[in-house]
N, C-alpha and C positions, 0 to 999 in steps of 0.2 A: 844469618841463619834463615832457608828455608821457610814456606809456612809449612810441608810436612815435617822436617826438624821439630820445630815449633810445638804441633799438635802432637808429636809424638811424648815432648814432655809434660804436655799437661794431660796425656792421658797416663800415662803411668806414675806423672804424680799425684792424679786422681784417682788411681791405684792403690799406690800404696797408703795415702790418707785411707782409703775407704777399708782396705785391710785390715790397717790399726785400730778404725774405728768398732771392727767385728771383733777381734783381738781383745778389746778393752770390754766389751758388753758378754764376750764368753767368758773372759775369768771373773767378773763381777757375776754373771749368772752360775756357776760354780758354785760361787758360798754360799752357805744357809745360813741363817740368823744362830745368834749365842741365844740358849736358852735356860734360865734358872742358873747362873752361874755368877759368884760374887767372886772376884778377885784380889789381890791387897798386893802392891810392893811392898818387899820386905825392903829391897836394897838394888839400889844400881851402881856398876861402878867401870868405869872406861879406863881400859887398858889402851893408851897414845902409840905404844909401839907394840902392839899386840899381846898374845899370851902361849907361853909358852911352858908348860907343867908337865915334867916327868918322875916316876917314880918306878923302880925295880928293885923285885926282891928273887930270891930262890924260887919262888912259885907266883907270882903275880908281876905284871908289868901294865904302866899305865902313860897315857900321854896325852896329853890336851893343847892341840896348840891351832892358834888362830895368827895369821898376818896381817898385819895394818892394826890400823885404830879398830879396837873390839868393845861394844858397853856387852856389858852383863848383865844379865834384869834375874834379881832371885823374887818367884813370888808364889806366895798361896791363894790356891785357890780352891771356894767352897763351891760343889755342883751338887745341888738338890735333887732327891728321885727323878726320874725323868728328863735331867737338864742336858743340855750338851753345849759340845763346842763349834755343832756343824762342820758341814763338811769346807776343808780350808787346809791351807798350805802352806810354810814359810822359809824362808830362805835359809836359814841355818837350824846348826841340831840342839835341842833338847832333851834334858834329862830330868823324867817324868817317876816323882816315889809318891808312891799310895800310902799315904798317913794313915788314916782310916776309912775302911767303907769300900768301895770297889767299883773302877769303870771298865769298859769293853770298847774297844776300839777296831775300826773295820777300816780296809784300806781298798781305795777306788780300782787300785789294779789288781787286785785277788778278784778272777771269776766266781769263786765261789763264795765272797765273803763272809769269811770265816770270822767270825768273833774271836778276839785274843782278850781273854780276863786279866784284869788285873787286882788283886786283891791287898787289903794293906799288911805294911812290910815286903811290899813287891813292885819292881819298876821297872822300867821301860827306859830306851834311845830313841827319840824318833830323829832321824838322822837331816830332815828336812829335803823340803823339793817335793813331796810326794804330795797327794793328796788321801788323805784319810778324815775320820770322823772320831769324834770320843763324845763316853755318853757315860750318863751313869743309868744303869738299866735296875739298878736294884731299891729297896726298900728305906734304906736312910742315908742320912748326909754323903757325900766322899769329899774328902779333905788331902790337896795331892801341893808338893812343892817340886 
């Protein structure tokens, strides 16, 4: 090998080190801190060959299905006036029900971020990969599994 060969590999492996390096400190600067929020596992539970759940009726149809080994995490969580989850992101979808109390959730790619309430008895997909925020913006506990 050449020394231009040579130099050409360590500059574009100095490259892409230094890439990944930016990579790693912009999604870390991203998140915000959890604030006022107590969490509890209720249950986890690992599906080895996935999961795969449907059901159809005359007027409803539903389906849940994951490939490969999938864990499940069911958990509650209590967020005090003013608490949040900061802004943050995850790789797959959750399903978000408001027990009592009520949060508001804003999503990084709405320009106009639009506040979405949610009040209890009412819930939410967040489908994952996105970046958004959730908060409880109002005056007592929210209580969400």
């Amino acid at each position: 090998m050449g020394k231009l060969a040579g130099m050409k590999q360590i500059v574009c492996g100095s490259l892409a080190c230094g890439g990944l390096a930016v990579l790693v400190v912009v999604q870390t600067a991203l998140a915000t801190p959890i604030i006022a929020v107590e969490s509890t596992s209720l249950a986890v539970g690992t599906f080895d060959d996935g999961l795969d759940a449907r059901s159809k009726t005359d007027t409803l149809e539903v389906q849940l299905r994951a490939t490969g080994p999938t864990d499940v995490h069911i958990l509650q969580n209590k967020i005090a006036p003013g608490g949040t989850y900061g802004w943050h992101s995850h790789p797959g979808p959750s399903i978000v029900v408001v027990q009592s109390g009520a949060l508001t959730l804003y999503r990084a790619d709405d320009p106009a971020c639009t506040p979405q309430l949610f009040g209890a008895g009412s819930g939410f997909v967040d489908q994952g990969g996105d970046v958004h925020v959730v908060r409880n913006e109002g005056s007592v506990d929210a209580l969400v599994s």
